[in-house]
C-alpha positions in Angstrom: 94.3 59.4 121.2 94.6 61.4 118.3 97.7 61.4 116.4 96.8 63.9 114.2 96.2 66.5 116.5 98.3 68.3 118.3 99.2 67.8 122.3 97.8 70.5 124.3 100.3 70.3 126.8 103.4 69.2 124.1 107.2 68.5 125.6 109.6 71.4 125.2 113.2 70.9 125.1 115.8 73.1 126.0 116.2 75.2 122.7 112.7 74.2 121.2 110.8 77.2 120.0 106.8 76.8 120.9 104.2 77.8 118.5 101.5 80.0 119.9 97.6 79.3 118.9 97.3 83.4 119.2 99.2 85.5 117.0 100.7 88.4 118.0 98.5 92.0 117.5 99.4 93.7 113.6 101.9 96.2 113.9 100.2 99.8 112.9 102.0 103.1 112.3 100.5 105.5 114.8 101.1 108.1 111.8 98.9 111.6 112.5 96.6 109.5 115.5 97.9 112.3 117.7 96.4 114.7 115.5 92.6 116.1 116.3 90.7 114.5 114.0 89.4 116.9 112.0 92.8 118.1 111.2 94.0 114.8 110.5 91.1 113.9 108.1 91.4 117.4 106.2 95.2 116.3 105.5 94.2 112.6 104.5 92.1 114.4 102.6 94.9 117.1 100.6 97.0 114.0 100.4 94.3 112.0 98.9 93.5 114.6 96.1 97.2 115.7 95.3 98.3 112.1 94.4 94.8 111.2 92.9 95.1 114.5 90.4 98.8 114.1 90.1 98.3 110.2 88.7 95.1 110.9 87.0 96.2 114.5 84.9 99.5 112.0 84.6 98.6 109.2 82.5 96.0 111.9 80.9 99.1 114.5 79.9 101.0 111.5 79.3 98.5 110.1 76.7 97.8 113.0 75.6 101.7 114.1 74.4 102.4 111.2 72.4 99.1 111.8 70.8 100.1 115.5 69.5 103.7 114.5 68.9 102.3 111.9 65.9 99.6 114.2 64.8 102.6 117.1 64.7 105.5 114.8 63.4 102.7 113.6 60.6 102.0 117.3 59.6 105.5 118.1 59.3 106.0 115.4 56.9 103.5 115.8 54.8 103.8 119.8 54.8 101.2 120.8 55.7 98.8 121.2 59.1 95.3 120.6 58.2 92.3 122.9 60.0 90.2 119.9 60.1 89.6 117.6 63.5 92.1 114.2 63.5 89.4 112.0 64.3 91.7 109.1 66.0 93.8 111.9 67.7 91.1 113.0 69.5 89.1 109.8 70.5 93.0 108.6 71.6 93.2 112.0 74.1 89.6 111.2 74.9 89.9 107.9 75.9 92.9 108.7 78.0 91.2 111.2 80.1 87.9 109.1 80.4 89.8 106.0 81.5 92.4 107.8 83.7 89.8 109.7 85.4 87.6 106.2 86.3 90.4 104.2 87.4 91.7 107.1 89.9 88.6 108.1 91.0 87.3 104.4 91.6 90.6 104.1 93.8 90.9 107.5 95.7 86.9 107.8 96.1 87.0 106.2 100.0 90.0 108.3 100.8 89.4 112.1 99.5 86.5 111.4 97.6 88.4 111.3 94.0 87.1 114.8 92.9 90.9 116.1 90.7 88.7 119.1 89.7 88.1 122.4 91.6 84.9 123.1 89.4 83.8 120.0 90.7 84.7 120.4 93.8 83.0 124.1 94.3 79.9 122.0 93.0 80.1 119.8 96.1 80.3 122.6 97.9 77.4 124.7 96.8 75.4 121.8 97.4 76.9 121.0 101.0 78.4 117.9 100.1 81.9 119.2 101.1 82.1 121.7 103.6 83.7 125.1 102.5 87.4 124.8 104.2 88.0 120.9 103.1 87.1 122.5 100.1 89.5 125.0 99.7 92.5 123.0 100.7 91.4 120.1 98.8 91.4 122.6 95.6 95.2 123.5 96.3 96.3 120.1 96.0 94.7 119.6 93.0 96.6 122.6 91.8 99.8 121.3 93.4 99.3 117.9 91.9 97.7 119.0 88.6 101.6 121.4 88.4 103.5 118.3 89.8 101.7 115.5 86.7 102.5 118.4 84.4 106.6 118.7 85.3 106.6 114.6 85.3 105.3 114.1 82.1 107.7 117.0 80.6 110.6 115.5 82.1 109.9 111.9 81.3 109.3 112.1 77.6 110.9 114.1 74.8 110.1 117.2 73.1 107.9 120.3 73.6 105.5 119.7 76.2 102.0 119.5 74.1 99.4 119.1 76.7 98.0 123.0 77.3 94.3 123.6 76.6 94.1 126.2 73.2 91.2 127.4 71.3 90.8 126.1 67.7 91.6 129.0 65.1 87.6 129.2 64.3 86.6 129.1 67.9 86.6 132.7 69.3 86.6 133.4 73.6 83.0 133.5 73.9 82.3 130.3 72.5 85.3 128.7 74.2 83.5 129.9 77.2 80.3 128.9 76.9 81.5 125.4 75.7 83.8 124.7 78.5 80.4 125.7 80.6 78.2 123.6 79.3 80.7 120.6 79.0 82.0 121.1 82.4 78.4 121.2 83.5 77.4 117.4 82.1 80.5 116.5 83.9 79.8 118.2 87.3 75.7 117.1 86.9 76.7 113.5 86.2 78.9 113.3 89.6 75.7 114.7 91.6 73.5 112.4 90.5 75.9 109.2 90.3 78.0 110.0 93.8 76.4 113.1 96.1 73.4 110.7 95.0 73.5 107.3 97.4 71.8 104.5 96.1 72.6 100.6 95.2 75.0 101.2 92.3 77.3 104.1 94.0 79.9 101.8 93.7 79.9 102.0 90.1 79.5 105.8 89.9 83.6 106.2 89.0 82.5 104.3 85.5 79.0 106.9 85.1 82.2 109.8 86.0 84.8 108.3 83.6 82.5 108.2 80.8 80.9 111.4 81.3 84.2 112.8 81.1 84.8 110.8 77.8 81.7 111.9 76.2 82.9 115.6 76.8 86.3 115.3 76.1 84.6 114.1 72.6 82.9 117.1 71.9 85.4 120.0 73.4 89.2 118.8 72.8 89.1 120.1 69.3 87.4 123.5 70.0 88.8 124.6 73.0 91.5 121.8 74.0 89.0 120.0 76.5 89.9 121.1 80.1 86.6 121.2 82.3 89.8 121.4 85.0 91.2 124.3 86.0 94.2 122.2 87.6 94.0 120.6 84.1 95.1 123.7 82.4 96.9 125.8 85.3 99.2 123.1 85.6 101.0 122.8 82.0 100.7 126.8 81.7 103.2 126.7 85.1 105.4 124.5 84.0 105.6 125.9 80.4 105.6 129.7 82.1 103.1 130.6 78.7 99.8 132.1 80.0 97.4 132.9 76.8 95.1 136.0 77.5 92.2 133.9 77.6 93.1 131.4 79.9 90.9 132.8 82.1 87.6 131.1 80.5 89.7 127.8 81.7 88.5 129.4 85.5 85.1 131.1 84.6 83.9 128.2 82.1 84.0 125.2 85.0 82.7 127.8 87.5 79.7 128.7 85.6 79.3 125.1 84.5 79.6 124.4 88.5 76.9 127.1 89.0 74.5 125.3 85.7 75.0 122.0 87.2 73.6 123.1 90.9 70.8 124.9 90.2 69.3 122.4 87.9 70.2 119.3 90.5 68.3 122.0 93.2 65.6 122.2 90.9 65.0 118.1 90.5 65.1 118.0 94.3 62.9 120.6 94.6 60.3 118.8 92.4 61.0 115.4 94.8 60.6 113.0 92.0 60.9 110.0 93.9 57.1 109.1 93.8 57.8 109.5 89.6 60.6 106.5 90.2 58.8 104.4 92.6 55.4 104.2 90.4 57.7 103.8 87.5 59.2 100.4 89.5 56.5 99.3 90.7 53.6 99.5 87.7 56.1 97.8 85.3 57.0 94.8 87.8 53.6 94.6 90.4 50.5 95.4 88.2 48.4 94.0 90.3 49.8 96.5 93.5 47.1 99.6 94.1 48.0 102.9 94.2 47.7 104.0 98.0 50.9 101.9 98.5 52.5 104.0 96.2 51.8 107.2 97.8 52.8 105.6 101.3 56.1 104.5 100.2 56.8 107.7 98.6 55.9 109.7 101.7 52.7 110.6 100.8 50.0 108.6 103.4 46.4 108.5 102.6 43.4 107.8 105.0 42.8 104.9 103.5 43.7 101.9 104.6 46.5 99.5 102.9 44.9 96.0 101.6 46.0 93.7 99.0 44.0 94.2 95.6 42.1 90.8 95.4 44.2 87.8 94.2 47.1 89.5 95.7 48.2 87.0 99.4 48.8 89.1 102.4 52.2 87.2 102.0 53.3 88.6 99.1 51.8 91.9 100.1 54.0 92.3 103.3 56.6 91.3 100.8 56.4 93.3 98.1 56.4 96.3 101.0 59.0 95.3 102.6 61.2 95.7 99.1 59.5 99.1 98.2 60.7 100.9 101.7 64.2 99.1 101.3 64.4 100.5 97.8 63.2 103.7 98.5 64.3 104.6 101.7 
């Protein structure tokens, strides 16, 4: 007899409680189960996107206000507002944005997808990633939650709200729009090839995104305030009821820049450069692997049969081919 372990068939007293080996099924709210499910996975969706933008344009706006609050409070005092770029200023904004838009997206990306943009999501959309009605109500809750981050952050801190999106003195409309395009474009390109994309390092697409976004921010915040987002600057302009006569190249910049980014992903799947990667791989870690394997694996077969090159086993052959259609599948 083990003392240790416990009787199967133990004595119960009056007012003893018995311990069950099975535990009792977890509780689950039924929540929108008695929804269809196409319904209920476009509001997951909308709900998904509407917090993701409101916490990602939040700690962006948020950054992004006490950044312009010093740089203004340090141009009253010395009396004077300079026309030339505050270098920290505008890596500080960048970095917010960058950083806000990685975290959120690494979070909300199983649940809505992450997108925050409706440039980016029309992108996804031209390219049938998202179909066209998740789309559109996806893009109203980024504008609900982009107006919503917006009203927070005005409320929460003091002073004038300094988050909207202006061009530079120097920068007239048509280069505001053509740099929003462009920008807006790297941004759009980088999230086709990182996330639409499937491949081994998906997971860390959200960093690829959140630097992408960096690296723009970098180049545009001085010129033209940055926005690649038309949530990004709809939502301040709302809340401050100030519309400039160009905020329109805030809508038409990220759309064309949606437009730039899909034709020239189209055009690198219309060239199929997979055969380019695989030979790539394989030449620079298997020199001694002949080229008919290549052009089977990259779905390309020859009438010529596949053997080992000599001092190559059949082992390792089987192997090696085993990895390739794993790698490139």
């Amino acid at each position: 007899m083990n003392i240790n372990r416990p009787a199967d068939n133990p004595i119960v007293l009056p007012g003893m409680r018995v311990k069950t080996s099975e535990r009792p099924p977890p509780r689950r709210v039924h929540g929108l189960g008695w929804l269809p499910t196409n319904l209920r996975n476009h509001i997951i969706a909308m709900l998904g996107e509407l917090v993701g933008t409101f916490l990602f344009l939040f700690f962006a706006f948020a950054a992004t206000q006490v950044a312009n609050a010093a740089a203004a409070g340090a141009a009253i005092n010395n009396g004077s507002a300079s026309q030339y770029p505050n270098v920290a200023v505008l890596l500080y904004i960048s970095l917010a944005f960058g950083f806000s838009l990685a975290v959120n997206v690494w979070v909300f990306f199983r649940i809505s997808g992450g997108l925050f943009n409706p440039a980016v999501t029309l992108g996804l959309c031209l390219i049938g990633a998202v179909g066209w009605i998740r789309g559109a109500l996806v893009m109203f809750a980024q504008m609900v939650g982009a107006i919503a981050a917006a009203g927070v952050v005005s409320c929460l801190f003091p002073g004038p709200l300094r988050v909207r999106t202006v061009l530079s003195s120097n920068t007239s409309v048509v280069r505001g729009l053509f740099i929003e395009m462009f920008l807006t474009a790297l941004l759009i390109f980088t999230i086709f090839m990182l996330a639409a994309e499937k491949h081994k390092g998906t997971f860390l697409a959200p960093v690829g995104i959140g630097l992408s976004l960096f690296v723009a921010e970098l180049a545009g915040v001085f010129f033209t305030g940055g926005s690649l987002n038309p949530a990004r600057s709809f939502g301040p302009d709302v809340i401050l009821h100030t519309f400039n006569g160009y905020h329109w190249i805030y809508w038409v910049g990220p759309a064309l820049g949606a437009l730039l980014a899909v034709a020239l992903y189209r055009l690198i799947k219309a060239l199929d450069p997979r055969i380019y990667n695989c030979a790539e791989v394989i030449f620079s870690e298997l020199p001694s692997l002949t080229v008919d394997l290549i052009v089977y694996w990259a779905g390309r077969p020859t009438t010529k049969p596949l053997v080992p090159r000599k001092g190559l086993s059949a082992s390792s052959f089987d192997s090696i081919s085993s990895k390739i259609a794993v790698r490139f599948a």
